[in-house]
C-alpha positions as CSV (number, residue, x, y, z in Angstrom):
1,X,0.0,0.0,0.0
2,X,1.4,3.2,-1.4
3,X,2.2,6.0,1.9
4,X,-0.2,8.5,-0.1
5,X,-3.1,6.1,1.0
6,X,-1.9,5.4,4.4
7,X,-1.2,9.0,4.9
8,X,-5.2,9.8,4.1
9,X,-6.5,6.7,6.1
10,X,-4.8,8.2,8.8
11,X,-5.3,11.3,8.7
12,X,-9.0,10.9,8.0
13,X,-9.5,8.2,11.2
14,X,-7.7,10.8,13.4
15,X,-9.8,13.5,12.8
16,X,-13.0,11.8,12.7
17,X,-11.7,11.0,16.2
18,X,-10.8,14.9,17.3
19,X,-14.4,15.5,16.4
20,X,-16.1,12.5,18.9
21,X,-17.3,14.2,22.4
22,X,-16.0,11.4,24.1
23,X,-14.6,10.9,27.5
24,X,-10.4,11.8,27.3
25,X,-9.9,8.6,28.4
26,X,-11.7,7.0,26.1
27,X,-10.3,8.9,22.8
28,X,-6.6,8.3,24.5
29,X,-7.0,4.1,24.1
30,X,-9.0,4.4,20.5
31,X,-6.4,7.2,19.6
32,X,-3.4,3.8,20.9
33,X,-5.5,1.8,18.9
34,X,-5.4,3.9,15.8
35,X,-1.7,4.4,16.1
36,X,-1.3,0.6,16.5
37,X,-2.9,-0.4,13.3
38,X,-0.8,2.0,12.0
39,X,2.5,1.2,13.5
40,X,1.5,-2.6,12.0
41,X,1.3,-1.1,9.0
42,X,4.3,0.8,9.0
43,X,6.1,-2.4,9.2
44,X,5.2,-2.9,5.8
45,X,7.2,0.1,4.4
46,X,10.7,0.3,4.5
47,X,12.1,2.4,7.5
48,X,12.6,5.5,5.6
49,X,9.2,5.6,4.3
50,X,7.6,4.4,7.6
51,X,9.4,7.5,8.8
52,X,8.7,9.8,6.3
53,X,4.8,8.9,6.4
54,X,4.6,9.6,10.2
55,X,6.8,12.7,10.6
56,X,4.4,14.3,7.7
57,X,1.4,12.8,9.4
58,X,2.8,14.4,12.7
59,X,3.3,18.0,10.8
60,X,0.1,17.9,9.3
61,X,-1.8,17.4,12.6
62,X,0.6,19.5,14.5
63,X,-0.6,22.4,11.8
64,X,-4.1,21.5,12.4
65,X,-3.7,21.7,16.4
66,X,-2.2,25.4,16.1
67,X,-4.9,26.3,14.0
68,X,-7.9,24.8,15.6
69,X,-10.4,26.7,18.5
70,X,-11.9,23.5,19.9
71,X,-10.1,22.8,23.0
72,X,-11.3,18.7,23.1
73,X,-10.3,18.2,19.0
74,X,-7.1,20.1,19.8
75,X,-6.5,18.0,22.7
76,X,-6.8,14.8,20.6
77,X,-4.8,15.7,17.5
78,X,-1.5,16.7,20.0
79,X,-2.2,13.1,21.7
80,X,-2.4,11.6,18.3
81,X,1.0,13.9,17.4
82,X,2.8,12.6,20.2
83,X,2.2,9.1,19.6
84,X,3.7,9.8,16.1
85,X,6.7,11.3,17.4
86,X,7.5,8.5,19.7
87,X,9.4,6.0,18.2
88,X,7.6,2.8,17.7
């Protein structure tokens, strides 16, 4: 599967996410779950492109985080960004 289409699975899931009004608790385990599947799926790729497709995963959300005024989808896109930045 090419990185373009992981990239917009992603990005789509996490969002839909960030607009739930679910208990933080809740959104923190389906937002490890999310980032699970996609760690599985990373290990498809090769490392550079596993690494390329969450660092512009990360940036994108990051970008959406500055720019968004909902303090609960803000709050779920940095969770989702940090799980990104950790290292699998």
């Amino acid at each position: 599967m090419e990185t373009t289409e992981l990239f917009g699975r992603y990005h789509r899931r996490i969002r839909q996410l960030a607009s739930h009004r679910a208990d933080r608790s809740v959104l923190r385990a389906e937002i490890a779950e999310v980032m699970e599947r996609l760690n599985e799926e990373c290990r498809r790729l090769s490392p550079a492109s596993s690494r390329r497709l969450r660092d512009e995963l990360a940036s994108q959300l990051e970008e959406e985080a500055l720019h968004c005024t909902d303090a609960s989808m803000k709050a779920v896109l940095v969770i989702a960004v940090k799980h990104l930045e950790a290292e699998p």
